[in-house]
N, CA, C and O atoms as a GROMACS GRO file, in nm:
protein
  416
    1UNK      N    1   0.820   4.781   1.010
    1UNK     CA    2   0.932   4.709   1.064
    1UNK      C    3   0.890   4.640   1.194
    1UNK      O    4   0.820   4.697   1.278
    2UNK      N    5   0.942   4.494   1.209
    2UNK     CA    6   0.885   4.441   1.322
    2UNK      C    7   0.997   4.462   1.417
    2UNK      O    8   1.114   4.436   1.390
    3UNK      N    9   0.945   4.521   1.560
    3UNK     CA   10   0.948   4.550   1.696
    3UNK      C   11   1.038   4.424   1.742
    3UNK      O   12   0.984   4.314   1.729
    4UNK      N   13   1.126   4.427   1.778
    4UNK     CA   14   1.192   4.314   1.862
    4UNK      C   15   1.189   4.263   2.018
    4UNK      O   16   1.232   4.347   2.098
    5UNK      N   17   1.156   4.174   2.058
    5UNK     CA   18   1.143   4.147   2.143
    5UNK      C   19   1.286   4.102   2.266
    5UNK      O   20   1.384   4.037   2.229
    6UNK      N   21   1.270   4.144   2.382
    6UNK     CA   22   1.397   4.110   2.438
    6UNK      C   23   1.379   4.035   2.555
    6UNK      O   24   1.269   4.073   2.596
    7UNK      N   25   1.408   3.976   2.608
    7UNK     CA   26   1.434   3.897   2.732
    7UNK      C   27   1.567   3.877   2.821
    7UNK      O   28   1.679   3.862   2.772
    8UNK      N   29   1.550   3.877   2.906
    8UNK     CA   30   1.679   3.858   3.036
    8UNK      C   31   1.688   3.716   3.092
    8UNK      O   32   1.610   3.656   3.166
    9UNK      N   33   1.809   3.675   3.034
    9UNK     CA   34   1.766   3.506   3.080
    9UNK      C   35   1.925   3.516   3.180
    9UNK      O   36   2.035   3.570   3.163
   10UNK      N   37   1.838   3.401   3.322
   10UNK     CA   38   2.032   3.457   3.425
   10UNK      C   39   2.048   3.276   3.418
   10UNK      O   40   1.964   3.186   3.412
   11UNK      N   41   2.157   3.276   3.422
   11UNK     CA   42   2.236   3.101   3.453
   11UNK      C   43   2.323   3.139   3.464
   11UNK      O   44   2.365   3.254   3.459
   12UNK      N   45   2.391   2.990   3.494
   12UNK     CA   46   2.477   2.993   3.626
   12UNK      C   47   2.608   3.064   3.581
   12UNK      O   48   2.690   3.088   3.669
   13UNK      N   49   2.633   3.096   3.465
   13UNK     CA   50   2.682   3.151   3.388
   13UNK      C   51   2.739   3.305   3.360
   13UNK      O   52   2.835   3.361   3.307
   14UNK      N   53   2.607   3.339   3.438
   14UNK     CA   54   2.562   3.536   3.428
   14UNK      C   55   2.416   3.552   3.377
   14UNK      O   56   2.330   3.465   3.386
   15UNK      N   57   2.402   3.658   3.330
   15UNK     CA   58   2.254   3.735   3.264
   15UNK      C   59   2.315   3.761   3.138
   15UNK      O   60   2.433   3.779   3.109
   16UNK      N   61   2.202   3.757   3.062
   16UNK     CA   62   2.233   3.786   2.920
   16UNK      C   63   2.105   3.853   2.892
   16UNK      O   64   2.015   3.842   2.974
   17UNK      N   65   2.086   3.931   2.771
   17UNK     CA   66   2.002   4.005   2.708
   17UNK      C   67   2.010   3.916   2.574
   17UNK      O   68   2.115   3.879   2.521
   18UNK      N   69   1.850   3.880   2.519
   18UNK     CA   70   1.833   3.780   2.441
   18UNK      C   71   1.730   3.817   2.355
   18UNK      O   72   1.642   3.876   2.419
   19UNK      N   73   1.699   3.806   2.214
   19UNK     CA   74   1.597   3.857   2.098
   19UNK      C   75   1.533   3.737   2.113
   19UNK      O   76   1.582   3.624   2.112
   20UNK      N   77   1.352   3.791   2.136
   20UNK     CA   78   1.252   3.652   2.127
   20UNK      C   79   1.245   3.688   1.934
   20UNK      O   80   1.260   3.785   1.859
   21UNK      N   81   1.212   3.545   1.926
   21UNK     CA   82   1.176   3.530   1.803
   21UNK      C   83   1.050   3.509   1.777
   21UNK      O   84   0.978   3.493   1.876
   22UNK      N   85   0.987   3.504   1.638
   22UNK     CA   86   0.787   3.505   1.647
   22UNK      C   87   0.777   3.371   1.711
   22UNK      O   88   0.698   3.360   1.804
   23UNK      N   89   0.854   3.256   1.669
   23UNK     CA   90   0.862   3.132   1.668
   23UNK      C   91   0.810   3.106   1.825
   23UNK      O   92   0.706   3.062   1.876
   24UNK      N   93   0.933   3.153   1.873
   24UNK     CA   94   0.928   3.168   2.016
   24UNK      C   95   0.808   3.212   2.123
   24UNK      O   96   0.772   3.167   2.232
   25UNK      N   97   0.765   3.322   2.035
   25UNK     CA   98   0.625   3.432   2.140
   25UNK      C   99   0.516   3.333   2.088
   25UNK      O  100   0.412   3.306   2.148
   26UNK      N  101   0.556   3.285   1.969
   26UNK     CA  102   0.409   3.166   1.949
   26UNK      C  103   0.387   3.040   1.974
   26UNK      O  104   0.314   2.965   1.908
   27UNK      N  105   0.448   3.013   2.068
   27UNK     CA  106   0.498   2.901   2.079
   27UNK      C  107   0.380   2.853   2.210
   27UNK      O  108   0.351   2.942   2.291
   28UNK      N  109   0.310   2.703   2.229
   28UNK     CA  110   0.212   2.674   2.305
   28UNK      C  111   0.258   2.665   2.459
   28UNK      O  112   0.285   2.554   2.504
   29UNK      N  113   0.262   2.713   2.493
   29UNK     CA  114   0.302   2.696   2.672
   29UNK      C  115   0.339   2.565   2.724
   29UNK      O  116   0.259   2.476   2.698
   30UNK      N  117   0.438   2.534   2.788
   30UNK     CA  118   0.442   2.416   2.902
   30UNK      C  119   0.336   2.314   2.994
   30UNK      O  120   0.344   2.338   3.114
   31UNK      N  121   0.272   2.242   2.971
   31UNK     CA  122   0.128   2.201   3.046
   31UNK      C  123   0.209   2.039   3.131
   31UNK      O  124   0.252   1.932   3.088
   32UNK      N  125   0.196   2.097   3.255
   32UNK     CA  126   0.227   1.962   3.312
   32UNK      C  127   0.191   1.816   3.242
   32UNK      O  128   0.110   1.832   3.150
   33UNK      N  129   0.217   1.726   3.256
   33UNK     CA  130   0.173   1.575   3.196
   33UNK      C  131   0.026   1.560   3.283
   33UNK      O  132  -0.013   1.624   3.380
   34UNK      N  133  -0.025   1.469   3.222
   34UNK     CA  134  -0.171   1.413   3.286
   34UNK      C  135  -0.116   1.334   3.390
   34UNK      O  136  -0.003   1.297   3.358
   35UNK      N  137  -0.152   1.294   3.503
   35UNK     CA  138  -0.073   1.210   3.567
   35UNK      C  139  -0.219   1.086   3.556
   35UNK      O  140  -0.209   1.013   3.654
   36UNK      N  141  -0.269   1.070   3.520
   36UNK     CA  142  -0.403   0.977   3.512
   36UNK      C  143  -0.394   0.924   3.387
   36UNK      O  144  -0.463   0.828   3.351
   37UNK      N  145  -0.294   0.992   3.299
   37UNK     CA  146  -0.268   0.875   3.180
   37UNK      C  147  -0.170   0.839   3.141
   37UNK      O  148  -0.068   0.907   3.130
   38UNK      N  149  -0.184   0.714   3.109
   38UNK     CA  150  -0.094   0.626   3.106
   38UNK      C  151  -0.017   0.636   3.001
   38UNK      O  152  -0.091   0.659   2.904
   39UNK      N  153   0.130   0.630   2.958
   39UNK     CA  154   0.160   0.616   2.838
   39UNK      C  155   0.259   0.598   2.862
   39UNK      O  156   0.312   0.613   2.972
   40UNK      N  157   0.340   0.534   2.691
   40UNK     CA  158   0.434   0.443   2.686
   40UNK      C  159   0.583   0.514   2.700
   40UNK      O  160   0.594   0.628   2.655
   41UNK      N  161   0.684   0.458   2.754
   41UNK     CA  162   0.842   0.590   2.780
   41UNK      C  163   0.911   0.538   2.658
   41UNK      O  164   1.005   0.610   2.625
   42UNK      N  165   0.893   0.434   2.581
   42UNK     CA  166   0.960   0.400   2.457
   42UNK      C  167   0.868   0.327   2.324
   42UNK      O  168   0.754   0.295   2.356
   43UNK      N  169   0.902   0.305   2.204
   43UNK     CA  170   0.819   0.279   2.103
   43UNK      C  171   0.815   0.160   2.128
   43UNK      O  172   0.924   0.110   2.157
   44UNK      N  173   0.719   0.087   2.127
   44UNK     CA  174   0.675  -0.069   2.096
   44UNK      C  175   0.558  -0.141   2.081
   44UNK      O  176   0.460  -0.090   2.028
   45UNK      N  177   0.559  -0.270   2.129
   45UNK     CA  178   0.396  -0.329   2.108
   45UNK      C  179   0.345  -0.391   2.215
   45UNK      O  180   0.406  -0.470   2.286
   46UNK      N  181   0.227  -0.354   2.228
   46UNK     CA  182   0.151  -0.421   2.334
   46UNK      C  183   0.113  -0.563   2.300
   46UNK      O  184   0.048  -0.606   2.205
   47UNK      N  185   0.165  -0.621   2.392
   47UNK     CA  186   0.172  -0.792   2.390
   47UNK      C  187   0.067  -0.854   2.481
   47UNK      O  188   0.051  -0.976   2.477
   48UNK      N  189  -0.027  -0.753   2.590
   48UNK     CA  190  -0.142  -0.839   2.626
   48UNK      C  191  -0.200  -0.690   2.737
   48UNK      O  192  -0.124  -0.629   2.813
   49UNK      N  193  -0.320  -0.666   2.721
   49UNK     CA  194  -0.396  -0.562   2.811
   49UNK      C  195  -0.475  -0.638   2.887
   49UNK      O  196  -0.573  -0.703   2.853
   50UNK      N  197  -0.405  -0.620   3.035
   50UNK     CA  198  -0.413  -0.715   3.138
   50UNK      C  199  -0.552  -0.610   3.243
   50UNK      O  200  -0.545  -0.612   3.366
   51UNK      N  201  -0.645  -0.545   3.187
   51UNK     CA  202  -0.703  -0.486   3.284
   51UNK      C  203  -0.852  -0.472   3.129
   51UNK      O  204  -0.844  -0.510   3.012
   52UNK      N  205  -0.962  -0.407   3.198
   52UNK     CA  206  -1.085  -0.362   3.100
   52UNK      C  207  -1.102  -0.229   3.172
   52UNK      O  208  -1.033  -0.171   3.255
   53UNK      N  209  -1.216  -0.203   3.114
   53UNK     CA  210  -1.242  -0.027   3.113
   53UNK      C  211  -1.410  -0.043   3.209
   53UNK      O  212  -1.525  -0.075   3.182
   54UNK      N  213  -1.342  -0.004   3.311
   54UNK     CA  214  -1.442   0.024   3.419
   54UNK      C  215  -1.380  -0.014   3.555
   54UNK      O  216  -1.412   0.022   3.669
   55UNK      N  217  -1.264  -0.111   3.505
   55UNK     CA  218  -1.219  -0.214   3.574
   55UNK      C  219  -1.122  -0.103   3.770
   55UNK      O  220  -1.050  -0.004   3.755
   56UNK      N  221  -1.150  -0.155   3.892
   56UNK     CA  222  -1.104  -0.070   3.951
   56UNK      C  223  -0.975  -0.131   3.978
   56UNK      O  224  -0.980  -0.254   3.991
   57UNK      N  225  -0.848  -0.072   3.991
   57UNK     CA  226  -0.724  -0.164   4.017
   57UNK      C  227  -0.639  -0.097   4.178
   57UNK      O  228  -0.664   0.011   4.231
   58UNK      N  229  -0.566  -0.173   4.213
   58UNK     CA  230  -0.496  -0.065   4.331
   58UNK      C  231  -0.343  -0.070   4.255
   58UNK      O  232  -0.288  -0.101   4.150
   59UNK      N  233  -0.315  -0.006   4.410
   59UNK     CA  234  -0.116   0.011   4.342
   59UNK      C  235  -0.047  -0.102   4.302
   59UNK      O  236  -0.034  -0.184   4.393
   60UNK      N  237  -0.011  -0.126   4.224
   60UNK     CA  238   0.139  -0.233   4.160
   60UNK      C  239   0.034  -0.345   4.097
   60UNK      O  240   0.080  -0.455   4.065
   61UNK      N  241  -0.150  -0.307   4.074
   61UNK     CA  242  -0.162  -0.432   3.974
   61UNK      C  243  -0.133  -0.399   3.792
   61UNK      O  244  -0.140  -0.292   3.732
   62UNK      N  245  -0.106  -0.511   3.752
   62UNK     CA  246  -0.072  -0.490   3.613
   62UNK      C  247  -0.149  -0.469   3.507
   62UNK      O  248  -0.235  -0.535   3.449
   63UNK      N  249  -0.092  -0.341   3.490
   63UNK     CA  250  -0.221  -0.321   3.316
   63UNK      C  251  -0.196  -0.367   3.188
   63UNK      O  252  -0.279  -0.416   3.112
   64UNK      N  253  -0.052  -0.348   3.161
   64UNK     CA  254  -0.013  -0.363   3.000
   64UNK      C  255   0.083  -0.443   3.044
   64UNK      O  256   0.133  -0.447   3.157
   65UNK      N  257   0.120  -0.538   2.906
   65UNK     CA  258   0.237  -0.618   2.939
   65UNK      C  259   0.300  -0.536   2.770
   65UNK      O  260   0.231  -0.536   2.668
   66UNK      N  261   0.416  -0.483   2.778
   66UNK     CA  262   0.454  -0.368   2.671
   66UNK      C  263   0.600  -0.403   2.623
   66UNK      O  264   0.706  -0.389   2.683
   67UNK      N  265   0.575  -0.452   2.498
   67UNK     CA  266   0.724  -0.526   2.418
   67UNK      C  267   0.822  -0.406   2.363
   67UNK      O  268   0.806  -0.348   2.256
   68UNK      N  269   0.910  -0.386   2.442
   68UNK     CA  270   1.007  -0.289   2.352
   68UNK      C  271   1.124  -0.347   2.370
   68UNK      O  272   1.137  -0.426   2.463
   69UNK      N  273   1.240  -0.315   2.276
   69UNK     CA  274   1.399  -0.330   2.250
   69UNK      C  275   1.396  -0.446   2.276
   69UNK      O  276   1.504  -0.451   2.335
   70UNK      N  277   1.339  -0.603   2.282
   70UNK     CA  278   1.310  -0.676   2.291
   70UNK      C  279   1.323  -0.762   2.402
   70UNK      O  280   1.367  -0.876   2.414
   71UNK      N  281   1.263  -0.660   2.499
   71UNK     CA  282   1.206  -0.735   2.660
   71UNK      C  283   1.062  -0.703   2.663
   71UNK      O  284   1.022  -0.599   2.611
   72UNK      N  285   0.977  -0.787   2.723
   72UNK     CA  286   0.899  -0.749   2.801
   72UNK      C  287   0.854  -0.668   2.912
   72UNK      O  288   0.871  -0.719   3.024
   73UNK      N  289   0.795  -0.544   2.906
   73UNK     CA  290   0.803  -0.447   3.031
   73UNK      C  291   0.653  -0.501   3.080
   73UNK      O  292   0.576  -0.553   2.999
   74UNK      N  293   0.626  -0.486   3.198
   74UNK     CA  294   0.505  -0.457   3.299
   74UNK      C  295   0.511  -0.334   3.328
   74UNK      O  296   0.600  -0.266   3.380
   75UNK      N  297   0.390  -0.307   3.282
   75UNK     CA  298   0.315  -0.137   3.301
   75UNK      C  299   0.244  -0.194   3.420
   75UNK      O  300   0.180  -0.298   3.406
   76UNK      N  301   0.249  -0.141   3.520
   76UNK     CA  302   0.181  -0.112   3.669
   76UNK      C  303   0.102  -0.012   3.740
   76UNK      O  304   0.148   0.102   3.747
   77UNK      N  305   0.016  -0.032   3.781
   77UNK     CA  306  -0.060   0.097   3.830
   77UNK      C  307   0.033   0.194   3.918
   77UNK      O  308   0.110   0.132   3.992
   78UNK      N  309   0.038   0.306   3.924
   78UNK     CA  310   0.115   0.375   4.026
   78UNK      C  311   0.053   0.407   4.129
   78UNK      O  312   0.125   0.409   4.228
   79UNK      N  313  -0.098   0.446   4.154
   79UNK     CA  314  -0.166   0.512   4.195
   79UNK      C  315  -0.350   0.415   4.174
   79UNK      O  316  -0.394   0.383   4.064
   80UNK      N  317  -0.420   0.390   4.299
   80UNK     CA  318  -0.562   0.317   4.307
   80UNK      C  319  -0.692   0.458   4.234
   80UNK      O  320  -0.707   0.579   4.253
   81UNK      N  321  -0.768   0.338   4.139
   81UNK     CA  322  -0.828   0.420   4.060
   81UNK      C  323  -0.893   0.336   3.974
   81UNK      O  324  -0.865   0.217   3.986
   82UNK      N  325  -0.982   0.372   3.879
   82UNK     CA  326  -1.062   0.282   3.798
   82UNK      C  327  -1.054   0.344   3.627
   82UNK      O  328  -1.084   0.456   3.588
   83UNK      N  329  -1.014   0.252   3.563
   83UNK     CA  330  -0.979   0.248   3.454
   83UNK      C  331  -1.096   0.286   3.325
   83UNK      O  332  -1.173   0.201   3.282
   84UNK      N  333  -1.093   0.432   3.273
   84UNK     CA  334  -1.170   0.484   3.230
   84UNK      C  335  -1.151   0.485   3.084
   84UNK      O  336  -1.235   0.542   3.016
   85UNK      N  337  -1.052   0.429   3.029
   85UNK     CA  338  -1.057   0.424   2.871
   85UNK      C  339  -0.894   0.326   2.832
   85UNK      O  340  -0.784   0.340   2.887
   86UNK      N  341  -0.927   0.247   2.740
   86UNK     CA  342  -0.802   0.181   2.710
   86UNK      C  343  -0.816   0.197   2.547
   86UNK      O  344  -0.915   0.160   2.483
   87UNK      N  345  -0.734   0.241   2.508
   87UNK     CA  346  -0.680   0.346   2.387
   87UNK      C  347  -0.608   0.224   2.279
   87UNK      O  348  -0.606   0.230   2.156
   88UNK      N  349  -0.558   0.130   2.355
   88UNK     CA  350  -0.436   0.039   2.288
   88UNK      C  351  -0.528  -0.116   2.279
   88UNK      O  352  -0.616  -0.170   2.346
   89UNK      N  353  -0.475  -0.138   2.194
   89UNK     CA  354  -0.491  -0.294   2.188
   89UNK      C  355  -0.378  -0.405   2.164
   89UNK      O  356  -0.267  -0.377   2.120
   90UNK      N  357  -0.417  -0.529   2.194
   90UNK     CA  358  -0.343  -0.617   2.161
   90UNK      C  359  -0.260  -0.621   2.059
   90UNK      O  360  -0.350  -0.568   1.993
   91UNK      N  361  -0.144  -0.637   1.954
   91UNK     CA  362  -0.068  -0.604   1.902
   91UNK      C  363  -0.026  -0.518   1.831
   91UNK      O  364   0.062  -0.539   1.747
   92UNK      N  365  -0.108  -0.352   1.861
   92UNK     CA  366  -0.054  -0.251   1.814
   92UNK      C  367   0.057  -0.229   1.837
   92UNK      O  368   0.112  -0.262   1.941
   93UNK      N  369   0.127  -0.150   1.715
   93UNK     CA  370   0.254  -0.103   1.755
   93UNK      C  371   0.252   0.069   1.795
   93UNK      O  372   0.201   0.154   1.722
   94UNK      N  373   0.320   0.097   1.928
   94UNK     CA  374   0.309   0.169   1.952
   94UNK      C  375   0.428   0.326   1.957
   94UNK      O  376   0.539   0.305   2.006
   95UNK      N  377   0.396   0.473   1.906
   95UNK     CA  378   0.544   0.519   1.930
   95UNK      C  379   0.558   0.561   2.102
   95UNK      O  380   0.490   0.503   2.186
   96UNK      N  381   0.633   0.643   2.130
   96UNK     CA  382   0.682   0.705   2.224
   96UNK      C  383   0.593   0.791   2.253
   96UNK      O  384   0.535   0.847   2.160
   97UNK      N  385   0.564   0.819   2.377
   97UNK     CA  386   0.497   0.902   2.472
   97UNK      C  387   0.378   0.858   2.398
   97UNK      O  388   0.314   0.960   2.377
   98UNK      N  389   0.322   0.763   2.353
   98UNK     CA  390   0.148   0.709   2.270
   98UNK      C  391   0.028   0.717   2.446
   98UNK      O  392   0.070   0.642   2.535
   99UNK      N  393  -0.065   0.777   2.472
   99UNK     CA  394  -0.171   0.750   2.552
   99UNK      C  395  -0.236   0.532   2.535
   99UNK      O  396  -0.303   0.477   2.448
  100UNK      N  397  -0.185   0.490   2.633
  100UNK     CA  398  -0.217   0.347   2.641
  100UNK      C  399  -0.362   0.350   2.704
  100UNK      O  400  -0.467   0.336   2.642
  101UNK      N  401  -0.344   0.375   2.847
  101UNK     CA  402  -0.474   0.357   2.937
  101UNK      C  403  -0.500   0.537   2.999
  101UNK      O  404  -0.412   0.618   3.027
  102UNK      N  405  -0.626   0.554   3.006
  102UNK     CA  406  -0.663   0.676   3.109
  102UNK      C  407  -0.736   0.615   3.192
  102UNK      O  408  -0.824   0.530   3.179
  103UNK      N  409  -0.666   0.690   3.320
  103UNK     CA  410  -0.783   0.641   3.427
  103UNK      C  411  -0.851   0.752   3.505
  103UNK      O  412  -0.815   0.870   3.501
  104UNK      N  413  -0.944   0.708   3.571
  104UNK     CA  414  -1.019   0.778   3.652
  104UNK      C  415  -0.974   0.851   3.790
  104UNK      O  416  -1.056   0.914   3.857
   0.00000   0.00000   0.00000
């Protein structure tokens, strides 16, 4: 017979006593985001990769020009750094959270 697992979860609510499930205990951990790569916040297509791979850029120059819901977005550097892999090309279509550029 399998052993049940319990947990104490508190909100704002109260404490409760709660059964983990296998699902749950197997489940891959939380890993912060990369902050060095780039990727897209909605599905669409890249309409022109405004940077190359080696290339060094500072804050607010433009990397991707990125077609979704049918505007044009500018992808911008957030952060000065040199551009270590570009993943995307010119009219791929891309989904949600897709790796565009990594940088260095």
């Amino acid at each position: 017979m399998e052993k049940n697992h319990y947990d104490t979860l508190e909100t704002m609510h109260g404490t409760f006593q709660t059964t983990l499930t296998k699902k749950h205990l197997a489940r891959k951990p939380w890993e912060p985001e990369n902050p060095k790569h780039i990727k897209s916040s909605i599905p669409g297509t890249v309409v022109k990769v405004c940077v190359a791979e080696g290339q060094a850029v500072k804050v607010g120059d433009l990397l991707i020009v990125f077609k979704a819901m049918k505007m044009n977005n500018n992808i911008k550097a957030t952060f000065a750094g040199k551009v270590k892999k570009i993943d995307v090309k010119e009219g791929d279509n891309i989904p949600n959270h897709a790796l565009m550029i990594e940088m260095e």
